[in-house]
GUTIBA-137818 format. One record per residue (C-alpha): x, y, z. Coordinates in Angstrom, 2 decimals, decimal comma. Example, Ala and Ser with C-alpha at 12.3 -4.5 7.8 and 13.67 -1.06 7.14 Angstrom:
// residues 2
rec u=12,30; v=-4,50; w=7,80
rec u=13,67; v=-1,06; w=7,14
***
This chain:
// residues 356
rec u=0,00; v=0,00; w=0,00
rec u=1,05; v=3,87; w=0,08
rec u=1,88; v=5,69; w=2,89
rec u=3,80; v=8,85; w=3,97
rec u=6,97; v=8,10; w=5,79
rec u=9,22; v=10,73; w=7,95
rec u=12,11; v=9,27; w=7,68
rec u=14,00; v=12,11; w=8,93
rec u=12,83; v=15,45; w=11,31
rec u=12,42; v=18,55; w=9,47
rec u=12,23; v=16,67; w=6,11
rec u=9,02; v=16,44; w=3,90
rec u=7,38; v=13,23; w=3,96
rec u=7,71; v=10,79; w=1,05
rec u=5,25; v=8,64; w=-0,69
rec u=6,75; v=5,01; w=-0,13
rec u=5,37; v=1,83; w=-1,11
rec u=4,96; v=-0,11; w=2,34
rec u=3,87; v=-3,23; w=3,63
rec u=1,33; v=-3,91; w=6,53
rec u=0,69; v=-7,31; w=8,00
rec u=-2,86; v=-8,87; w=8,53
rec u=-4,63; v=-7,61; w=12,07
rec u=-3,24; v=-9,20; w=15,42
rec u=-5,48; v=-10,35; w=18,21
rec u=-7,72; v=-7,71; w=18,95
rec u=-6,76; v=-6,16; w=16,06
rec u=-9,30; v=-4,62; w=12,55
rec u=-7,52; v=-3,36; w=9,25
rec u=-9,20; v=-0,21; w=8,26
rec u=-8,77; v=1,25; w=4,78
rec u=-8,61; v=4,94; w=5,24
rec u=-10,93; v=7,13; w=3,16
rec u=-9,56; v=10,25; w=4,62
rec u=-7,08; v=12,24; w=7,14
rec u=-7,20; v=15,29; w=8,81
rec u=-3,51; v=17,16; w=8,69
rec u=-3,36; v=18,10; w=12,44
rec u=-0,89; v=20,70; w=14,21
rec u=0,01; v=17,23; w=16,60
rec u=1,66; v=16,05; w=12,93
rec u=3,26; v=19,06; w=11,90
rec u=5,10; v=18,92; w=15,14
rec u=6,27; v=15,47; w=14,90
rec u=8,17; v=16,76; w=11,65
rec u=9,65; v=19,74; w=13,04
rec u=10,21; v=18,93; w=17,02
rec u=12,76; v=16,45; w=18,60
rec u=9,77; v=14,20; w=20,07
rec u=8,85; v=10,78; w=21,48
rec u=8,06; v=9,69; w=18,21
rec u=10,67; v=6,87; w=17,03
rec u=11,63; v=7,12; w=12,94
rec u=10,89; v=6,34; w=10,49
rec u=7,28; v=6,65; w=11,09
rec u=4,00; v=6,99; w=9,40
rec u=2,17; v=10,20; w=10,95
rec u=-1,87; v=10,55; w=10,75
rec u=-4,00; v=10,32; w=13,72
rec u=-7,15; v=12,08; w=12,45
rec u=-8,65; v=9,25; w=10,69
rec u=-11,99; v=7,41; w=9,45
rec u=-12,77; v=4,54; w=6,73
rec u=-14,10; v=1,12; w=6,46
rec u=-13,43; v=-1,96; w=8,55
rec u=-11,64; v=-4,21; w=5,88
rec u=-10,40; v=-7,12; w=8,25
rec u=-10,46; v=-8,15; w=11,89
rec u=-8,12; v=-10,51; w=14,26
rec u=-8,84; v=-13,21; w=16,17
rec u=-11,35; v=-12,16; w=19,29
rec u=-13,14; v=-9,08; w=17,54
rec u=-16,24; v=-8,70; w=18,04
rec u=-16,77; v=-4,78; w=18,43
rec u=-16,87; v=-4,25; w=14,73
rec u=-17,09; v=-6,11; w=11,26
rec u=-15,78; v=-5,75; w=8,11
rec u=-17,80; v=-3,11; w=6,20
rec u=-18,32; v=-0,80; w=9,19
rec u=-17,65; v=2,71; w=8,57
rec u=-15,70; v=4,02; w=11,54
rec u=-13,86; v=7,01; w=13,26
rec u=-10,27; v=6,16; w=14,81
rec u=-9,81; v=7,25; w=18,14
rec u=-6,07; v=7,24; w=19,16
rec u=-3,79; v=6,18; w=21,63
rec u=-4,97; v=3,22; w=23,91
rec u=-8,47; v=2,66; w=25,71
rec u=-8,03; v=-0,94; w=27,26
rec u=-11,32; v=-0,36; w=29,46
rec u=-9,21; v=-1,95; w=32,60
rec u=-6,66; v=-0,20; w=33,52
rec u=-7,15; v=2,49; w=37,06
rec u=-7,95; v=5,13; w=34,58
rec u=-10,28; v=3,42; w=31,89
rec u=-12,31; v=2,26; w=34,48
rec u=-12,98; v=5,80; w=36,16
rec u=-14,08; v=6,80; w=32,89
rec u=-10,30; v=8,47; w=32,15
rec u=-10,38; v=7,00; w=28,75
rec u=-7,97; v=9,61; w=27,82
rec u=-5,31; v=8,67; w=30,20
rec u=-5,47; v=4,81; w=29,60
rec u=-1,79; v=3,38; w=30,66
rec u=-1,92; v=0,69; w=28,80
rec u=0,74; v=1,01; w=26,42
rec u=1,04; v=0,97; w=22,31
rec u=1,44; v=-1,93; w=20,54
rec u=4,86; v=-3,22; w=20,38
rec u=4,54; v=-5,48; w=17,54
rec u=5,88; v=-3,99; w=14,02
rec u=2,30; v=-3,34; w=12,05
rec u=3,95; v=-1,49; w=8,96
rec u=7,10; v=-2,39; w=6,96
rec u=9,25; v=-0,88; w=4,69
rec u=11,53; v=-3,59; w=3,44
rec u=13,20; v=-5,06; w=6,49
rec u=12,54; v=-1,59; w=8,75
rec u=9,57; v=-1,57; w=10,73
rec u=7,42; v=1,61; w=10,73
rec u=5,97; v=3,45; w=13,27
rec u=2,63; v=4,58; w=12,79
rec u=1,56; v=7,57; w=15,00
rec u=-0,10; v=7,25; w=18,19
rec u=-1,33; v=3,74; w=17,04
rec u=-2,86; v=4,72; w=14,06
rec u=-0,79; v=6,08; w=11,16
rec u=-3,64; v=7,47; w=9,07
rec u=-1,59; v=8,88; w=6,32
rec u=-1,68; v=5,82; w=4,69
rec u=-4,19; v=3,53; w=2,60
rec u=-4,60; v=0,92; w=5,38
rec u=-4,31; v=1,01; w=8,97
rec u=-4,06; v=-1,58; w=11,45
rec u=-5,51; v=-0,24; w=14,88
rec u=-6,65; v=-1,85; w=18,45
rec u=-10,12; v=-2,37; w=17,66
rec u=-11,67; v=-0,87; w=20,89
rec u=-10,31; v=2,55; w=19,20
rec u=-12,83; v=2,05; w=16,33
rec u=-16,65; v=4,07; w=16,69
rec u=-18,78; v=2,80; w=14,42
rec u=-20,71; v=5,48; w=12,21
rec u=-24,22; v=5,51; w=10,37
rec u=-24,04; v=5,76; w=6,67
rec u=-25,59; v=9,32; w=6,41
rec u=-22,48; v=10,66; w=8,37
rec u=-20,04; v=11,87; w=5,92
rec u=-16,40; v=10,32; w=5,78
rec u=-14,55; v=13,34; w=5,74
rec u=-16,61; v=14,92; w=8,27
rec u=-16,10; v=11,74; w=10,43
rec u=-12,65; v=12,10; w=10,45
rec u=-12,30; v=15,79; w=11,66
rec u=-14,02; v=14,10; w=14,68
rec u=-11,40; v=11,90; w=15,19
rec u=-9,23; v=14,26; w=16,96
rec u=-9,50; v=18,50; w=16,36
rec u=-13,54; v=18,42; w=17,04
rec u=-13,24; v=15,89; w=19,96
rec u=-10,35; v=18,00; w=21,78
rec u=-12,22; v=21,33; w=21,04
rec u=-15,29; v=20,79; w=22,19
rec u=-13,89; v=18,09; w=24,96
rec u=-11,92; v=20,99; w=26,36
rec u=-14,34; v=22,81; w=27,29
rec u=-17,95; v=20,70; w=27,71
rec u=-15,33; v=17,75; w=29,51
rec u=-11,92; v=19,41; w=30,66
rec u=-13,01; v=21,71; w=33,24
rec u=-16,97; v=21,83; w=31,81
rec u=-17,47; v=25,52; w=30,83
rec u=-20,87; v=26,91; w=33,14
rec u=-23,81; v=28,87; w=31,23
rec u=-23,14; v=32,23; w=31,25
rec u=-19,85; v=32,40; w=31,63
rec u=-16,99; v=34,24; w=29,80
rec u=-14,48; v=32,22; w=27,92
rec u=-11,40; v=33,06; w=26,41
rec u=-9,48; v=31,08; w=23,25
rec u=-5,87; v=31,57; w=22,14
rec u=-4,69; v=30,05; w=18,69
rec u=-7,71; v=29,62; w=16,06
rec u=-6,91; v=26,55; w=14,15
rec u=-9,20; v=23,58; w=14,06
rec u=-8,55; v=22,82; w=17,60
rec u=-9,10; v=25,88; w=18,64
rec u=-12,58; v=26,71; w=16,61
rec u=-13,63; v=23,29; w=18,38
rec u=-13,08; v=25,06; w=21,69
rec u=-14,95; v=27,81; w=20,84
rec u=-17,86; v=26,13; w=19,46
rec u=-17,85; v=23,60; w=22,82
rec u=-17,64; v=27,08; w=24,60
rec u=-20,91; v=28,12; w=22,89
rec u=-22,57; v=24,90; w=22,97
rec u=-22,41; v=25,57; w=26,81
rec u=-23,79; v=28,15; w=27,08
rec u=-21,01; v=30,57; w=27,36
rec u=-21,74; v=34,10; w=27,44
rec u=-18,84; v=35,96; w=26,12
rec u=-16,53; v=34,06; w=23,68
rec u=-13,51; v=35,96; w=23,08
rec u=-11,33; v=34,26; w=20,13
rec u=-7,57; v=35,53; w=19,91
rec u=-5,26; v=34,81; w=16,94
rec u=-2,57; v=37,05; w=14,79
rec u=-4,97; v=36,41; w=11,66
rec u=-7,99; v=38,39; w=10,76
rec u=-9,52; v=35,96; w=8,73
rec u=-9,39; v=33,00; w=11,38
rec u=-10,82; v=35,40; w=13,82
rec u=-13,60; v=36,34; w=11,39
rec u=-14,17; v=32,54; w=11,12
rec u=-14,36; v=31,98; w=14,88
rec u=-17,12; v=34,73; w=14,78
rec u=-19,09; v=31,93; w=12,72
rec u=-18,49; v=28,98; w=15,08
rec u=-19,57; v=31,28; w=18,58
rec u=-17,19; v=34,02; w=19,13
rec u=-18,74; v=37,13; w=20,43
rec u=-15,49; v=39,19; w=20,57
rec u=-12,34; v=39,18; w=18,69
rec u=-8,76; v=40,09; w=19,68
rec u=-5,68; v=40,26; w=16,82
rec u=-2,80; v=39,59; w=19,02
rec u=-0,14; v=41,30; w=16,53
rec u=-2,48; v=44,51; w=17,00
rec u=-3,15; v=44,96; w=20,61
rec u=-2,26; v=42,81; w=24,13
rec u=-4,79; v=39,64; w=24,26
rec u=-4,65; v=40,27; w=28,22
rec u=-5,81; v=43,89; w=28,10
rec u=-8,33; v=43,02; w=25,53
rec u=-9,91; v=40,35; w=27,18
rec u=-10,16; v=41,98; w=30,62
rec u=-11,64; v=44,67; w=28,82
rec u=-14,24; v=42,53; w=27,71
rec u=-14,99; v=41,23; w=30,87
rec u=-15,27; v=44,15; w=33,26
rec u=-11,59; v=44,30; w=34,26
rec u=-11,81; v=41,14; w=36,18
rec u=-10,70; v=38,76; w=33,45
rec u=-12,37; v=35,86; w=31,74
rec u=-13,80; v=32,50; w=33,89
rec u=-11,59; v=30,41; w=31,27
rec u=-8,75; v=30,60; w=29,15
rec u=-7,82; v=27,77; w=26,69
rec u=-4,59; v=28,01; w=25,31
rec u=-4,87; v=25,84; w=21,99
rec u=-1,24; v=26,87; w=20,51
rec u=1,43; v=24,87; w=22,56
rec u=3,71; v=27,79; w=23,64
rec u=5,13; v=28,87; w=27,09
rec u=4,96; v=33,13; w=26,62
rec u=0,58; v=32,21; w=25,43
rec u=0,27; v=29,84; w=28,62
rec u=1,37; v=32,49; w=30,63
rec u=-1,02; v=34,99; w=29,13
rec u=-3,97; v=32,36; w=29,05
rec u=-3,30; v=31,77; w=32,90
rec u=-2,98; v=35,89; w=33,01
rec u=-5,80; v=36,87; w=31,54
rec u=-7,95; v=34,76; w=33,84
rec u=-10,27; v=36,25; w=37,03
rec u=-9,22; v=35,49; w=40,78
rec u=-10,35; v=31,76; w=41,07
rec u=-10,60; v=31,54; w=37,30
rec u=-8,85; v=28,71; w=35,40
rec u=-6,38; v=28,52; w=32,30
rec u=-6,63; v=24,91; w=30,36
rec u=-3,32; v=24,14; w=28,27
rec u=-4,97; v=22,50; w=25,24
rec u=-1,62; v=23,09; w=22,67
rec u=1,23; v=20,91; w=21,87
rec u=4,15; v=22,39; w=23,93
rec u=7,68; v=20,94; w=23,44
rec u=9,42; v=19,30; w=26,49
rec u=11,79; v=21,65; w=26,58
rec u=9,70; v=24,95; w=26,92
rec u=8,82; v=25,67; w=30,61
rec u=6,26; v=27,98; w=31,66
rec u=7,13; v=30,87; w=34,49
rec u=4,48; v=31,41; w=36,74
rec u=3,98; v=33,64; w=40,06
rec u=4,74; v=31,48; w=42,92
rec u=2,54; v=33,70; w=44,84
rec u=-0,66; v=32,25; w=42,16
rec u=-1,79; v=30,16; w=46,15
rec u=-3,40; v=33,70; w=46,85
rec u=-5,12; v=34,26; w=42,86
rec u=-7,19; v=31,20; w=43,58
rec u=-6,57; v=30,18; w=39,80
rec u=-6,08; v=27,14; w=38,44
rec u=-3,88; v=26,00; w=35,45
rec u=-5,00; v=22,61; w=34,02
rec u=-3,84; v=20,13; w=31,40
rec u=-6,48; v=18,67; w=28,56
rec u=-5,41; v=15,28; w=26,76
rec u=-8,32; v=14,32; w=23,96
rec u=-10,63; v=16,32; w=25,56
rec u=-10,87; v=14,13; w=28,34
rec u=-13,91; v=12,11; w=25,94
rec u=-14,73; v=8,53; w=26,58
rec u=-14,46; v=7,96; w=22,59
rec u=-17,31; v=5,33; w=22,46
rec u=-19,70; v=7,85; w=24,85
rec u=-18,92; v=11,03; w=23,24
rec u=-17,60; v=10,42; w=19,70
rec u=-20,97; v=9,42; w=18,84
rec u=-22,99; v=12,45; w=20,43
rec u=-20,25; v=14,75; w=18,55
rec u=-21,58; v=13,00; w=15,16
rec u=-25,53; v=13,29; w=16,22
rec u=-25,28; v=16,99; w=16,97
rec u=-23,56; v=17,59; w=13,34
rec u=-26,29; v=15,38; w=11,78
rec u=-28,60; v=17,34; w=13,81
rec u=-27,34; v=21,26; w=12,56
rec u=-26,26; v=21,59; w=15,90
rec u=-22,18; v=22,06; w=15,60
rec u=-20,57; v=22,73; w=12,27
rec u=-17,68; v=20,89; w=10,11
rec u=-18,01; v=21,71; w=6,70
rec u=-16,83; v=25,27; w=7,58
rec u=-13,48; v=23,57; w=9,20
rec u=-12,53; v=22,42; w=5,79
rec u=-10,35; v=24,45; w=4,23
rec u=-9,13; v=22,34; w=1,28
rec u=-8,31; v=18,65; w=0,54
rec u=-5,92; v=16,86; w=-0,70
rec u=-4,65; v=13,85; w=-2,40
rec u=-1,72; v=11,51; w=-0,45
rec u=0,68; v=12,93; w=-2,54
rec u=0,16; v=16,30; w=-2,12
rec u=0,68; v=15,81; w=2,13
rec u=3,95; v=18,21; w=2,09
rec u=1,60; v=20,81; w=0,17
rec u=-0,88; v=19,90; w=3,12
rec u=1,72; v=21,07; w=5,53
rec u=2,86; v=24,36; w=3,63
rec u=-0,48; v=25,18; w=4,01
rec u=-0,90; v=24,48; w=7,78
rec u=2,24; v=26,17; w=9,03
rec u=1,62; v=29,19; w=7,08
rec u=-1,39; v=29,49; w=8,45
rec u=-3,41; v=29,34; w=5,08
rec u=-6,24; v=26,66; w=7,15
rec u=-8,77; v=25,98; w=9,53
rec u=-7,81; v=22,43; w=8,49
rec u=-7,26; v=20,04; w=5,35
rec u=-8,41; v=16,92; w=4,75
rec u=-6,46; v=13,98; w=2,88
rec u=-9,02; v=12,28; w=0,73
rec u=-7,98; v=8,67; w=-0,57
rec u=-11,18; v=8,61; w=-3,37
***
């Protein structure tokens, strides 16, 4: 089959000719149908990370159950389904407190994808830059047939962080005033979740006018251009001087998760939603005991994938949260690296990788 391989950081991807064996225990081949191109993969390419190379990135996937290994029963072949990533064993201390997102059970060790005699790694279990894609098959959510694919897949990560950050991370109150930093596709999510409950002010920050006009269409009630004046100002501004009830910070960057935790009220609370490197520490007033504020992680939008993936799909089939506006453009698997101009230039809410 073809996939995208990194072989090396800071290098585009190339189109390789791969193999991938048949499904392990517990395992279902899915052919993917299409891709979202995440910030979490444009990182991989141009950070030092976890990630071992050469590796097949792609996390942000949906398609068709082709295959299944011995012991599956969750789905069968012909099922259209949304990936969730990383691992959701359903036993471990975390899975069963309903901590899906922080399942310990770790990644499959086994090699899945070969090219030649070197195995491949495929990204957070998944590897959905690819035509196939063997995953743990309690990561698959089945989907009804009027759902469309490309739709699906956005769900499969940027619309299940967003709106997880907020309705699930630290569950945004009606009313409220919220506060977003970084518009991408994550970031819209959050503000849409912010709307969807309830909030009262949304305020969307970015350094591009046109991503904060599209925020406007997903919820925001305010917008601040970053380059133009200082987000904190702004926002307390908008909220009476006291600052906002939330901050997400949706960009991954020490100096913006100080201002998210700044530009929150006493007793408010800043939720790191970004991608920050291991190496970037955040300063932080060791006097923040007498601010009452909180500063709080968000992994996957802290979803149970098989409770909330499907109410995510129901309220798109039901007009009530938009993803066609997320799309920005698509592309074929061998335009990825054009994919990826397009991201870190800013040029998208996000693109899709359509396989037909």
């Amino acid at each position: 089959m073809k996939a995208a391989v990194l072989w090396e950081r800071r290098s585009p991807l190339v189109i390789e000719e791969v193999e991938i064996t048949d499904p392990a225990p517990g395992e279902a081949r899915v052919r993917i149908l299409a891709s979202g191109v995440c910030h979490s993969d444009l990182h991989h390419i141009l950070r030092d990370t976890y990630l071992v190379l050469p590796a097949v990135l792609g996390h942000e996937g949906a398609g068709v159950v082709e295959a299944v290994g011995p012991g599956v029963t969750r789905v069968k072949p012909g099922d259209r389904v949304i990936i969730a990533f990383g691992s959701k064993c359903g036993e471990c201390y975390f899975c069963l407190r309903g901590l899906d997102h922080l399942c310990e059970k770790p990644l499959p060790a086994h090699v899945r994808l070969r090219k030649g005699e070197q195995p491949l790694t495929p990204l957070l279990g998944v590897g959905s830059f690819a035509e196939y894609a063997n995953v743990d098959a309690t990561n698959l959510v089945p989907i009804p047939d009027e759902m469309p694919i490309d739709r699906a897949a956005l769900i499969a990560c940027g619309v299940t962080t967003g709106i997880g950050a907020a309705t699930k991370t630290v569950r945004v109150e009606p009313g409220s005033s919220v506060a977003v930093i970084g518009i991408g596709g994550v970031g819209l999510n959050v503000v849409q979740g912010a709307w969807l409950a309830g909030a009262a002010r949304i305020i969307a920050i970015d350094t591009l006018d046109y991503k904060l006009e599209l925020a406007r269409r997903f919820g925001a009630t305010h917008v601040v251009n970053a380059q133009q004046e200082d987000p904190i100002e702004a926002v307390r501004r908008y909220t009476g001087g006291r600052g906002a009830d939330y901050a997400f910070e949706v960009v991954g960057f020490s100096k913006t998760i100080e201002q998210a935790y700044e530009m929150v009220r006493r007793g408010g609370v800043a939720v790191v939603v970004g991608f920050g490197a291991d190496d970037d520490f955040v300063r932080l007033p060791a006097s923040l005991m007498r601010s009452g504020k909180s500063l709080v992680g968000c992994f996957y939008g802290s979803v149970q994938p098989h409770v909330d993936i499907p109410r995510y799909v129901d309220l798109y089939l039901a007009g009530r949260i938009k993803l066609d506006e997320l799309i920005s453009r698509r592309y074929r698997l061998e335009e990825i690296n054009q994919a990826f101009d397009a991201l870190r230039a800013g040029e998208v809410a996000r693109s899709i990788i359509v396989f037909e």
